[in-house]
VOMIDREN-661994 format. One record per residue (C-alpha): residue in one letter; z, y negated, x negated. Coordinates in steps of 0.25 Angstrom, whole numbers, always signed. Each point is the difference from the previous one (the first is absolute). Layout:
% residues N
- A:Z:Y:X
...
***
This chain:
% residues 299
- X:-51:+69:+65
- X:-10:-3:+10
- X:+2:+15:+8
- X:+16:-3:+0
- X:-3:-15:+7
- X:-9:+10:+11
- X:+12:+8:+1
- X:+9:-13:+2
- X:-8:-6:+8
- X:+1:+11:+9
- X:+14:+2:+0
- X:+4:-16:+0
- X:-12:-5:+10
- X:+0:-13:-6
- X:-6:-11:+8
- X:-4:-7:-13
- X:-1:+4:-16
- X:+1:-12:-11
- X:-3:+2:-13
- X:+9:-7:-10
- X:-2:+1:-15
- X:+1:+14:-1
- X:+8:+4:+13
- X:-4:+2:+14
- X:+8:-7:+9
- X:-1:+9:+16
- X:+6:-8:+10
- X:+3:+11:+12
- X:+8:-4:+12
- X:+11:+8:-7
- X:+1:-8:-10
- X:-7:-5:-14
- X:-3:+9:-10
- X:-5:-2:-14
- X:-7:+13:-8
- X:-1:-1:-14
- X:-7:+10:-9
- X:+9:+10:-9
- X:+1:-2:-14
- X:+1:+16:-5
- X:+12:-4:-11
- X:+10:-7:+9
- X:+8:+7:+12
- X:+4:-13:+9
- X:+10:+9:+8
- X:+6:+5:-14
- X:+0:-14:-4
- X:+6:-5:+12
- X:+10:+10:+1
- X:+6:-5:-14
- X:+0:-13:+1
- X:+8:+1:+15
- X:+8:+7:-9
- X:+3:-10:-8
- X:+1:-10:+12
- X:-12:-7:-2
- X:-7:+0:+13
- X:-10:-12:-2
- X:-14:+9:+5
- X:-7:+3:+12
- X:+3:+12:+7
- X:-8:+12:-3
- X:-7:+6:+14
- X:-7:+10:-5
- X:-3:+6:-14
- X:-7:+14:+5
- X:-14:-1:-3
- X:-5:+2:-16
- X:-7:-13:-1
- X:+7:-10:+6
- X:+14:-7:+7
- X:+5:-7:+13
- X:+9:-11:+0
- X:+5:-7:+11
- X:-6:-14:+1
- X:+10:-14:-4
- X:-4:-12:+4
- X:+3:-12:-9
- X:+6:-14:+2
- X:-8:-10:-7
- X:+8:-7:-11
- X:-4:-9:-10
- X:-3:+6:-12
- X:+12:-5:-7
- X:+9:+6:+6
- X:-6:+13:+3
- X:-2:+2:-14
- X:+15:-3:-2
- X:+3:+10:+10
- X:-8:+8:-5
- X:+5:+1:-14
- X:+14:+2:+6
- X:-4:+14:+5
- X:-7:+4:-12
- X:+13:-3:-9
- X:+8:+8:+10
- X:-11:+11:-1
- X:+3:-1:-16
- X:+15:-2:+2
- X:+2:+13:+10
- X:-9:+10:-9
- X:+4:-3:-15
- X:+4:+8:-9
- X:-2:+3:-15
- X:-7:+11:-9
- X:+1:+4:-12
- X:-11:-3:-10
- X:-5:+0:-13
- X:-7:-10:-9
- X:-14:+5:+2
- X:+0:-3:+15
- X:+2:-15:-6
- X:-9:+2:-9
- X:-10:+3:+11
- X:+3:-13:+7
- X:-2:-6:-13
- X:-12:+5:-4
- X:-7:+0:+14
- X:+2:-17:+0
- X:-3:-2:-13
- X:-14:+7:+1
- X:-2:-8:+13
- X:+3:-12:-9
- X:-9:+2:-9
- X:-9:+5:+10
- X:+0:-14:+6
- X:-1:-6:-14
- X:-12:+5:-4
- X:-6:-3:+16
- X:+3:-15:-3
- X:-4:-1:-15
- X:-14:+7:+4
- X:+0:-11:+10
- X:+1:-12:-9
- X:-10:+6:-11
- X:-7:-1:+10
- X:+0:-12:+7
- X:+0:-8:-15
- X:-15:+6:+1
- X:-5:-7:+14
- X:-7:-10:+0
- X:+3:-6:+14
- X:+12:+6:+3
- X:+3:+5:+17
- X:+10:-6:+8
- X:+9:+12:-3
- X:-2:+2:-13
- X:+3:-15:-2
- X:+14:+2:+9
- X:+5:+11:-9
- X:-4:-4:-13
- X:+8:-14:+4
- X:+12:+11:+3
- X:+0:+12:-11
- X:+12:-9:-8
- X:+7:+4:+13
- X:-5:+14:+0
- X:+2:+4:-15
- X:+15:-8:+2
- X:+1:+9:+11
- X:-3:+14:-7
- X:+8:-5:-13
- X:+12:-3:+9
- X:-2:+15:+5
- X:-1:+7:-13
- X:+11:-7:-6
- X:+9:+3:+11
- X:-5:+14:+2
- X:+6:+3:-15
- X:+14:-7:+3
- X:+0:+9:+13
- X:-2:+12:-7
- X:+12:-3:-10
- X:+7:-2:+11
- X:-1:+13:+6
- X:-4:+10:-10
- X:+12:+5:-3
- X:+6:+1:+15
- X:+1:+14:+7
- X:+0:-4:+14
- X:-10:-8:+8
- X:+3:-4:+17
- X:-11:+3:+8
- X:+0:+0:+15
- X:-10:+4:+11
- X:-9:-10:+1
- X:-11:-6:+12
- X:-12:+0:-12
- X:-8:-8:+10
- X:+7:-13:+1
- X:-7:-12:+8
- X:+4:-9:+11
- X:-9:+8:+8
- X:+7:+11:+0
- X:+14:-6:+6
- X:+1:-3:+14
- X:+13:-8:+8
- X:+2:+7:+12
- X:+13:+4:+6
- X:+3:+5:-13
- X:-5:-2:-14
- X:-13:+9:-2
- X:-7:+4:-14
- X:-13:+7:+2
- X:-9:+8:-6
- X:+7:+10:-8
- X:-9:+10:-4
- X:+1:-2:-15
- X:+15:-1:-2
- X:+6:+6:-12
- X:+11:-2:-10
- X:+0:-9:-10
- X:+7:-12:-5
- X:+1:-11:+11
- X:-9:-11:-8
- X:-10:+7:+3
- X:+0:-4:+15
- X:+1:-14:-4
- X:-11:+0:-9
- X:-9:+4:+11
- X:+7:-8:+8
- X:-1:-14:-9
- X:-15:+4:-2
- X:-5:+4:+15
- X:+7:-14:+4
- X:+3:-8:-10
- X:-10:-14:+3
- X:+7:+0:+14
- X:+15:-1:-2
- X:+9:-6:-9
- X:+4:+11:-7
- X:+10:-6:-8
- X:+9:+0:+13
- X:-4:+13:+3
- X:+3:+6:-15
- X:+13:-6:+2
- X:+5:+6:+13
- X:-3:+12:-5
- X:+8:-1:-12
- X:+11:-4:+7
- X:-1:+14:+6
- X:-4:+9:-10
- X:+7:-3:-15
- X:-13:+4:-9
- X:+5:+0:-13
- X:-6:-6:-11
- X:-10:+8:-3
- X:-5:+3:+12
- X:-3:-16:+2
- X:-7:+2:-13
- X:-10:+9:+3
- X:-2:-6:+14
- X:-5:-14:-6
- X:-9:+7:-10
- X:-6:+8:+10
- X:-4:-11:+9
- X:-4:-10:-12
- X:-10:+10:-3
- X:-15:-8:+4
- X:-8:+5:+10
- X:-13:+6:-6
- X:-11:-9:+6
- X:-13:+7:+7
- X:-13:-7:-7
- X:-8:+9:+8
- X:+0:-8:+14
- X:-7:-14:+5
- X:+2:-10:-7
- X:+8:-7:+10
- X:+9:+12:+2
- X:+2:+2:-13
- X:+5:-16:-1
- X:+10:+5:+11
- X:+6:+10:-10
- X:+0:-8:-10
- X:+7:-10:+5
- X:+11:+10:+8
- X:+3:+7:-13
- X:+3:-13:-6
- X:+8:-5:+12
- X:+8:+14:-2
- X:+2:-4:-15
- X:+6:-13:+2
- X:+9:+4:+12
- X:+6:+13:-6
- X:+3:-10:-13
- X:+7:-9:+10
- X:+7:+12:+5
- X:+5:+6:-12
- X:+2:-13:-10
- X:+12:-3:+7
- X:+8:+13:-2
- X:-3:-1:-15
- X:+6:-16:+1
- X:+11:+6:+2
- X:+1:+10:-10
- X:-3:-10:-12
- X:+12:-8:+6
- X:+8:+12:+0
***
């Protein structure tokens, strides 16, 4: 990358280079250019080219895609907006991402079985991370700060992971026997961070796009952001969008009800800090998806 940027930097004369995140940001008094490096399994212009195709046209211009190891995009500056409604407007572009690029494959029960398999041995996974943890802790004497936070909290934590497993079985009854599955082209790097309010509605950052089922997106979505927005407003508006059937919702609230694994390896006071966002996480994904099975017991 770094003998590309010497060969921009010649052809651009940029008065001033910023780095941001992983993107190099030339302002030139052409104009403001960002250079991003290439990921070798995705053609942006191949990518771009079928989703102008499909009249989605929500994604920075591509300036130059020549070079092996890395593209120019034309710079957007974004509006500020609180966050809010950003991640409204946000969501609408990513439902009409899913709406203009579904369509439906055939497949067998063994590509559900895959699923099934693949979050089950997660769940146990985590299972056996948290019972570890509480043989554990019933042997300290004095027990840390976080220790003491978790332990008060593993009712919550195994509530969650039973919660999963049970409704990871009534998904897959639900599903084994269909032959068609809707999957979409999907952003697979949702954030907040990688939306911006300009003239027009940007989405950024898509250079590990791919198809698959559109819940995906929102998973990452709902994790990367889900302690600064109300999500429950913002699952909703999508909803109204995109009609996800039943089972699609299913498999949504068991993949974010899943606990986050815990890194005992920090400081102690980090290690407090992820203990107490993971059981923040816990408690607000169980105030998002409690209300959506209310409705189906008064059904």
């Amino acid at each position: 990358m770094n003998k590309s940027i010497e060969v921009l930097k010649n052809i651009y004369k940029p008065y001033r280079i910023t780095i941001c995140g992983k993107a190099l940001i030339l302002n030139t008094t052409s104009g403001d250019f960002v250079v991003k490096e290439k990921n070798s399994d995705q053609n942006i212009r191949e990518l771009y080219s079928y989703l102008t195709s499909r009249s989605f046209i929500h994604f920075p211009p591509l300036i130059d895609e020549s070079r092996s190891d890395v593209n120019v995009y034309e710079y957007v500056e974004g509006v500020s907006m609180p966050i809010e409604q950003k991640a409204l407007d946000l969501i609408e572009v990513v439902a009409n991402l899913h709406n203009k690029t579904t369509y439906y494959k055939n497949v067998t029960e063994d590509e559900f079985k895959t699923i099934y398999d693949n979050i089950k041995s997660n769940i146990l996974y985590l299972e056996k991370v948290y019972n570890d943890f509480y043989e554990n802790i019933k042997k300290e004497m004095y027990m840390s700060p976080s220790s003491y936070a978790l332990g008060r909290n593993l009712s919550k934590v195994f509530s969650a992971l039973t919660f999963a497993s049970s409704e990871l079985d009534a998904w897959f009854s639900m599903v084994k026997e269909q032959t068609k599955k809707r999957i979409c082209t999907i952003h697979n790097h949702l954030s907040l961070d990688h939306f911006i309010k300009s003239k027009d509605d940007y989405l950024i950052s898509w250079e590990n796009a791919r198809t698959d089922s559109p819940i995906v997106d929102f998973v990452q979505l709902y994790q990367n952001s889900y302690f600064q927005v109300d999500f429950d407003v913002v699952f909703s508006r999508y909803l109204e969008k995109v009609k996800l059937t039943e089972d699609e919702k299913k498999l949504f609230f068991i993949l974010i009800s899943l606990p986050k694994k815990i890194d005992f390896s920090s400081t102690e006071f980090f290690t407090c800090q992820n203990v107490r966002e993971a059981i923040d996480y816990l408690f607000l994904t169980e105030k998002l998806v409690r209300p959506y099975y209310a409705i189906e017991q008064e059904s």
